[in-house]
N, C-alpha and C positions, 0 to 999 in steps of 0.2 A: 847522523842526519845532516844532509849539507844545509848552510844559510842558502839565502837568494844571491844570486851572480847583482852584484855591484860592479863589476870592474872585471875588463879584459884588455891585456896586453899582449901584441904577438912581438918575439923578441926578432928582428928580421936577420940577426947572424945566425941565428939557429934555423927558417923559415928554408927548406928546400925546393920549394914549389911545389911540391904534389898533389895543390890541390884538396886532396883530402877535406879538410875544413870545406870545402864549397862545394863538396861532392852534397854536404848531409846538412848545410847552413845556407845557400847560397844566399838568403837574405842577411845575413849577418857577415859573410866575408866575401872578398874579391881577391885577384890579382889583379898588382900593380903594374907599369910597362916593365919592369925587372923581374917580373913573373914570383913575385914574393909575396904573400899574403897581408892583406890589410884590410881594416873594416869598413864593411861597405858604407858611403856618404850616404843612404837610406836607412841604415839601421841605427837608431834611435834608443841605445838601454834604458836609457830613464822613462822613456813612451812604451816601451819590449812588456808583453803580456808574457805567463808567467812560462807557458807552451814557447814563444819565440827564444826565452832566456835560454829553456830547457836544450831547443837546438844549438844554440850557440855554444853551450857546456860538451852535447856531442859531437859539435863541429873543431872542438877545440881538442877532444880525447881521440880523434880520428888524426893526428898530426901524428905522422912518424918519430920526429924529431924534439918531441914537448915543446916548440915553440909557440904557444899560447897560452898566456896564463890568463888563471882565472880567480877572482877572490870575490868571497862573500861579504856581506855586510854588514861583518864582525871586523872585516879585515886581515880575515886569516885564508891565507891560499887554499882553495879545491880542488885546482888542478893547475901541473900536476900533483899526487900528491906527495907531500912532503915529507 
């Protein structure tokens, strides 16, 4: 069973553009003018209920490239996984 998302990193040399992530999160991620994913200045983890985290975790498994990680509040990576 996964912990709760504490912690998302997107790694932007791995970051393709495609989107993805924003296709199925749009409140949790953007693209930046480099058309690279980053997280949107509205979305707020520490304020994120437990439905927004949930998106942000399938925003993060919809990346072709695994460039978003995610770690729980153990501090052990959920995705991708390890």
């Amino acid at each position: 069973m996964e912990g709760f998302v504490v912690k998302i990193s997107i790694l932007r040399d791995l970051c393709v553009g495609t989107a993805a992530c924003l296709d199925l999160a749009p409140e949790t991620y953007e693209l930046d003018g480099e058309g690279k994913a980053v997280m949107s200045n509205k979305f707020d983890l520490s304020k994120a209920t437990e439905e927004q985290k949930q998106k942000a975790l399938e925003g993060a498994k919809a990346c072709p490239t695994k460039a978003i990680i995610v770690t729980d509040d153990d501090g052990k990576q959920i995705w991708p996984e390890s």
